[in-house]
C-alpha positions in Angstrom: 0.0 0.0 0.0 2.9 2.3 1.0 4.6 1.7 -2.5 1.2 2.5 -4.3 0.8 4.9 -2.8 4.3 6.3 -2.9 4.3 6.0 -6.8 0.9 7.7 -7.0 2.5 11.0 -5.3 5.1 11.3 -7.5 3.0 11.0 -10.8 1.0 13.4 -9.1 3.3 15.4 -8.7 5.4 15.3 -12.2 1.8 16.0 -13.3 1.3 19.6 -11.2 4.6 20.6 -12.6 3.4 19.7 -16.0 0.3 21.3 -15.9 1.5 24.5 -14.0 3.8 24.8 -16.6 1.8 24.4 -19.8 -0.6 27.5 -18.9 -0.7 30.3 -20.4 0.2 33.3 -19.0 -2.9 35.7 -17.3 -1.0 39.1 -16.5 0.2 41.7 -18.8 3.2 41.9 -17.0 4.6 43.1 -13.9 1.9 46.4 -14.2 -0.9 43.6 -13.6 0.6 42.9 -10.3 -0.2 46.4 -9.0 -3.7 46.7 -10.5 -2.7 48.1 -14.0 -5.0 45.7 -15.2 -7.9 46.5 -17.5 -9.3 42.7 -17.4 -12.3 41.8 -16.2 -12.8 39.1 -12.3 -12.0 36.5 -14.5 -10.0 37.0 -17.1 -10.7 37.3 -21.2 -11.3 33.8 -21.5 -14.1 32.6 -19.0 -13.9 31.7 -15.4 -11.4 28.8 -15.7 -10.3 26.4 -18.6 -9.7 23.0 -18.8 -5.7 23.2 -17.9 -6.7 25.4 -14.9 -9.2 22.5 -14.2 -6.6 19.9 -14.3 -4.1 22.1 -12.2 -6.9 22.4 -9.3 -7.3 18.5 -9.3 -3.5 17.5 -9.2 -3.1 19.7 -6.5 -5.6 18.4 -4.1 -4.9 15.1 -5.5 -0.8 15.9 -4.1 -2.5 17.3 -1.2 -4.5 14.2 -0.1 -1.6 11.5 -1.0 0.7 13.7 1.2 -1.4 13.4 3.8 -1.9 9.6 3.2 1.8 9.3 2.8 2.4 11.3 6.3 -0.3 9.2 8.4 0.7 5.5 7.1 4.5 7.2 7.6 3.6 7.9 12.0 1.8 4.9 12.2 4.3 2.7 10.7 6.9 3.4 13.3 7.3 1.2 16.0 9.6 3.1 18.2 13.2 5.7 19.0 16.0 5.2 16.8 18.2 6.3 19.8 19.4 4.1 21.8 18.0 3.9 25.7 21.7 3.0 27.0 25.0 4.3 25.8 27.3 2.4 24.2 30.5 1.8 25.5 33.7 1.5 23.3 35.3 -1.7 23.7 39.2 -1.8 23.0 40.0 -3.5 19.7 42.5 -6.3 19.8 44.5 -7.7 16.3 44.9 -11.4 17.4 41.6 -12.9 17.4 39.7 -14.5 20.8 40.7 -18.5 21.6 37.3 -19.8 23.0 37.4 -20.6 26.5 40.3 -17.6 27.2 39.6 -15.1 29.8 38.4 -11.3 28.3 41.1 -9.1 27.5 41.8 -6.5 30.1 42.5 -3.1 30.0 45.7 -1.4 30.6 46.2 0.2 33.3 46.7 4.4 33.0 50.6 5.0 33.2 51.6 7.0 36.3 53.4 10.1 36.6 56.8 9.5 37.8 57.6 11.6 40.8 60.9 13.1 41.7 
């Protein structure tokens, strides 16, 4: 279900950029922006075409699979990463352990001479 729905998102998504991309421009430049504008509430070419149509559906369409993708994601995980105790560092020794051989100790911190 997670893969499905994983692939799903991303043609979704490839599909938003798509169709973002493939509309035609609205404005009449940046003069639009700052109500330079003589068009009418919706434009010259009708309240909203079919590529504006498709745009709105991909993006609630990315919207609900994200939010799929985000709840199966929480309930999925079964607990920390982290650790609950610290790991200690053990010291590395080259020859390898004989079975039945006591653990390799230590050594001992040298000791300041004293004069």
């Amino acid at each position: 279900m997670n893969i499905l729905l994983t692939i799903a998102h991303v043609v979704v998504a490839v599909s938003l950029i798509l169709f973002v991309l493939l509309q035609a421009g609205k404005g009449a430049g940046i003069g639009a922006a700052f109500g330079g504008s003589s068009e009418t509430l919706f434009g010259t070419s009708g309240p909203q075409g079919l590529m504006g149509k498709l745009t709105t559906a991909a993006a609630i369409l990315f919207m609900v699979t994200s939010l799929l993708l985000s709840f199966f994601g929480a309930r999925s995980q079964t607990g920390s990463i982290v650790p609950s105790t610290p790991l200690k560092s053990q010291p590395q020794s080259s020859a390898p352990a004989k079975p039945g051989a006591p653990a390799p100790q230590s050594p001992e911190p040298a000791k300041p001479e004293t004069k």
